[in-house]
N, C-alpha and C positions, 0 to 999 in steps of 0.2 A: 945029749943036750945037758946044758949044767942045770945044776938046781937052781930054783928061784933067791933071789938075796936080798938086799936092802938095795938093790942097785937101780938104775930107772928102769931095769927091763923088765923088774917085776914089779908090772903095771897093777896086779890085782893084791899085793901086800900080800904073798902068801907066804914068809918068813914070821910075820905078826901070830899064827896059828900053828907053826909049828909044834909038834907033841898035843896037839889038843885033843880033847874029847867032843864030839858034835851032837847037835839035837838031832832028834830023830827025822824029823819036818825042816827045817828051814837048814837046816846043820848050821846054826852056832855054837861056837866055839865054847863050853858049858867054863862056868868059871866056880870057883870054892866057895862057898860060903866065909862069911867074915865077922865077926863081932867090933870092929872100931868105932869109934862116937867120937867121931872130930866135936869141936867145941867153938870153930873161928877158920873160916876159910877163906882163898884171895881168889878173882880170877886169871885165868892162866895168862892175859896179857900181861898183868901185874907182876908176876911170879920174878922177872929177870932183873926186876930192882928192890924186891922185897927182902931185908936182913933177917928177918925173925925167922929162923928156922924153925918152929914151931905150929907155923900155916899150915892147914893142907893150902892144894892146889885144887880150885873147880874150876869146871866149864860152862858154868850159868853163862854163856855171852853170845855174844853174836858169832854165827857159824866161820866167818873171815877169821875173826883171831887166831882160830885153833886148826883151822884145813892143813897150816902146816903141820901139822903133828901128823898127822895121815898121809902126808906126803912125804916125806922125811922124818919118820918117829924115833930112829936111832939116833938123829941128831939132837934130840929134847932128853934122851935119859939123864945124863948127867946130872940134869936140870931139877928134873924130878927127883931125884936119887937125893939131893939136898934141904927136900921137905919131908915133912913127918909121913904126910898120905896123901891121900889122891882122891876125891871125888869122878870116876871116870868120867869122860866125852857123855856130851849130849849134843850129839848132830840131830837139828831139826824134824820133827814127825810135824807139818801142818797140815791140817784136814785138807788145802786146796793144792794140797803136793799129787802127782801121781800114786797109787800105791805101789807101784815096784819101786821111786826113790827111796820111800819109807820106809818098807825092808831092807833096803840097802845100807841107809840111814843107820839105821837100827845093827845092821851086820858090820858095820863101820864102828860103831859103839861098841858092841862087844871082844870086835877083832883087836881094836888096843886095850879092852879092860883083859883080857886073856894076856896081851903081851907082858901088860904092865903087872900082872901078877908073878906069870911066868919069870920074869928079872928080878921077883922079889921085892916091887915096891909095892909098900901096904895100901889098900883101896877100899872103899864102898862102892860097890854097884850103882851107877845110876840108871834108873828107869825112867822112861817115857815111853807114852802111848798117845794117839790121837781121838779119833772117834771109837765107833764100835767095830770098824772095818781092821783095825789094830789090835784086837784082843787076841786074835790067832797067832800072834807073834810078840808081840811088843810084851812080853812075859817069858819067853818061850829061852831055855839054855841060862836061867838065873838060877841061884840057889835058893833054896826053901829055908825059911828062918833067917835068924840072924838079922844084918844091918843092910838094909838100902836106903839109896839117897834117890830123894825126886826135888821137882824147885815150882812153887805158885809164882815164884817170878814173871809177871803179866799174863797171868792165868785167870787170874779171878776179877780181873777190871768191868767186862761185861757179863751180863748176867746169864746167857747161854755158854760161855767160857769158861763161867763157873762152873754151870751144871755137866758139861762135858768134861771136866778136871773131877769132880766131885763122882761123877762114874766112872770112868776110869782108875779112881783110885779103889772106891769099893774092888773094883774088881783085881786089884792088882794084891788085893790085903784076901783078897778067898782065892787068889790062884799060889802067890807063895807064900801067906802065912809068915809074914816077919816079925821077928821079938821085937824091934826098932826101927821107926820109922826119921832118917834126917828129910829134913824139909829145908831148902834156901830160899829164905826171904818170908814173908808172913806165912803163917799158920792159928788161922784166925779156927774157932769154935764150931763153927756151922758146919765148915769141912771136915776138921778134924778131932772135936769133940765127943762125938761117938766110940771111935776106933780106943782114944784114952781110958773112955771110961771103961771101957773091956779089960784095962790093962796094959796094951798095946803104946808100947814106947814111943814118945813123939818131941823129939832134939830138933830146934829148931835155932837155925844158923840165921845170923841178922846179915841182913845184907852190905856188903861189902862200904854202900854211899857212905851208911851208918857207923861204920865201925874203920877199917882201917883208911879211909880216908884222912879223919881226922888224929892218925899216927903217924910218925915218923916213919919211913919203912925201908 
């Protein structure tokens, strides 16, 4: 039988993990650590009429945007290939999700942040986690140190929302210990006030409404 490809037959993306190294538990695809500190990122819907080559590319957005990327990821490199970097995929962890989507979710996530490394486009790690049923994984095949990106983007609206964002990040800064933390959209004090004054880097990207909207692009 042939190998797996980019073709529809390979229904489970296993050309995305080629050469990879896996976690020992969930086997993700472990990815490199990274030092980049974007400064101004677009969402990826935006990405295909944006001139400034100088964006990264996130996926703050609604899970529709971006499913084609997972569906067809060899058809976006190009794409990618013409911004500076990459904020990876963040396919949805919600608390009212099953937990096997959430892993999957999750192994969706890092199956293209491996690709996208793999090809040599530069990235930040994005992390997400849910409640505390997520801690077992939602950490699990990332690199210790260096730069990850997370997003408060409608995190922090209500006040359990908050608190379940506000532990989950502690616990995400005691399991990989990063020099730099990006944040998309507010990073208000109470969150992350603490972690700075430790020292612990905290690059906070304005949100998209904010900034290039009001650009030519």
């Amino acid at each position: 039988m042939k190998s797996a490809t980019f073709t529809q037959l390979d229904v489970f993306k296993s050309e995305l993990v080629k050469g990879a190294r896996f976690s020992p538990v969930y086997e993700f695809p472990l990815l490199e650590p990274v030092q980049c500190k974007p400064d101004r990122a677009i969402p990826f819907e935006k990405a295909y009429t944006a001139t400034a080559r100088s964006k990264w590319v996130h996926f703050y957005t609604h899970d529709r945007h971006f499913e084609r990327v997972w569906n067809t990821p060899k058809r976006y490199l190009p794409m990618f290939q013409r911004f500076a970097d990459v904020i990876t995929p963040d396919f949805s962890l919600y608390r009212e999700m099953p937990l096997a989507m959430q892993i999957w979710n999750t192994y969706r996530n890092r199956a293209i942040s491996f690709w996208l490394q793999r090809e040599g486009i530069p990235i930040v790690p994005n992390v997400r986690w849910g409640d505390e049923r997520t801690y077992d994984f939602a950490f699990e095949g990332l690199p210790h140190g260096g730069t990850v990106a997370i997003s408060t983007n409608g995190s922090l609206r209500k006040i359990f929302d908050r608190e379940y964002f506000k532990r989950g990040l502690a616990k995400m800064v005691e399991v990989l210990q990063p020099q730099t933390i990006v944040n998309y959209s507010q990073a208000p004090d109470d969150v992350f006030g603490e972690y700075a004054s430790r020292g612990l880097e905290i690059l906070a990207l304005p949100h998209y409404s904010n900034t290039f909207k009001k650009e030519v692009l």
